[in-house]
C-alpha positions as CSV (number, residue, x, y, z in Angstrom):
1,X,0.0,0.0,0.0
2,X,3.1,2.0,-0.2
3,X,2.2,5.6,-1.7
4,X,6.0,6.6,-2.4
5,X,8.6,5.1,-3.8
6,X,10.7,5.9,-0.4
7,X,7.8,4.3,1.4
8,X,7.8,1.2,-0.4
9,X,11.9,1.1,-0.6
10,X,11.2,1.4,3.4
11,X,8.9,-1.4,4.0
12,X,10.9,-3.3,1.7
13,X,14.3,-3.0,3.8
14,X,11.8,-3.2,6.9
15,X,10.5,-6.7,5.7
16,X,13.6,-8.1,4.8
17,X,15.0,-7.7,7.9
18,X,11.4,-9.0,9.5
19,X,12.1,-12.3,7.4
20,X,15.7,-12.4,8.5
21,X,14.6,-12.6,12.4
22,X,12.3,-15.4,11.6
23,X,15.1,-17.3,9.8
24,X,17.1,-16.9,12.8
25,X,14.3,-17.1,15.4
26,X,14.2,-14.1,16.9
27,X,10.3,-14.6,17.1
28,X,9.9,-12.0,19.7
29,X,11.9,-9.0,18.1
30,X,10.1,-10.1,14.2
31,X,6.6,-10.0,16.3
32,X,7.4,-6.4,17.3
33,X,8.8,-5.3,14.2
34,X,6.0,-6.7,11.8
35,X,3.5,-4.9,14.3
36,X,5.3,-1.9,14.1
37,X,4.9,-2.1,10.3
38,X,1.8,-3.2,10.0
39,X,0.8,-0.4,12.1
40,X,2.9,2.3,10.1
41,X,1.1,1.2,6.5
42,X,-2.2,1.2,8.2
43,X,-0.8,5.5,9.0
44,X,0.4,5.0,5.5
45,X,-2.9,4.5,4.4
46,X,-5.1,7.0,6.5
47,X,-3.0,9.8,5.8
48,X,-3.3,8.9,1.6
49,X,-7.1,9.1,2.2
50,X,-7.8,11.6,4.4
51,X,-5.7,13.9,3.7
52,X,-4.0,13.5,0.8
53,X,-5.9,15.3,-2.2
């Protein structure tokens, strides 16, 4: 849902180091960071909608 291209080169980066914590079970610290992320793209999306004209 990335509205940038720096917002989706950021999630990017963001996610592979999510997927690299998983690979190395780090479950706790990838459980953090994917909510953090999901919660910044849900931001993301609010402020492309509301106001973003």
């Amino acid at each position: 849902m990335a509205s940038s291209k720096l917002s989706a080169i950021f999630f990017l980066i963001m996610y592979a180091v999510l997927l690299y914590l998983v690979f190395t079970m780090q479950n706790m610290a990838a459980m953090y960071l994917m909510a953090i992320g999901m919660f910044l793209e849900a931001c993301e999306g609010v402020y492309c909608n509301f106001f973003k004209h």
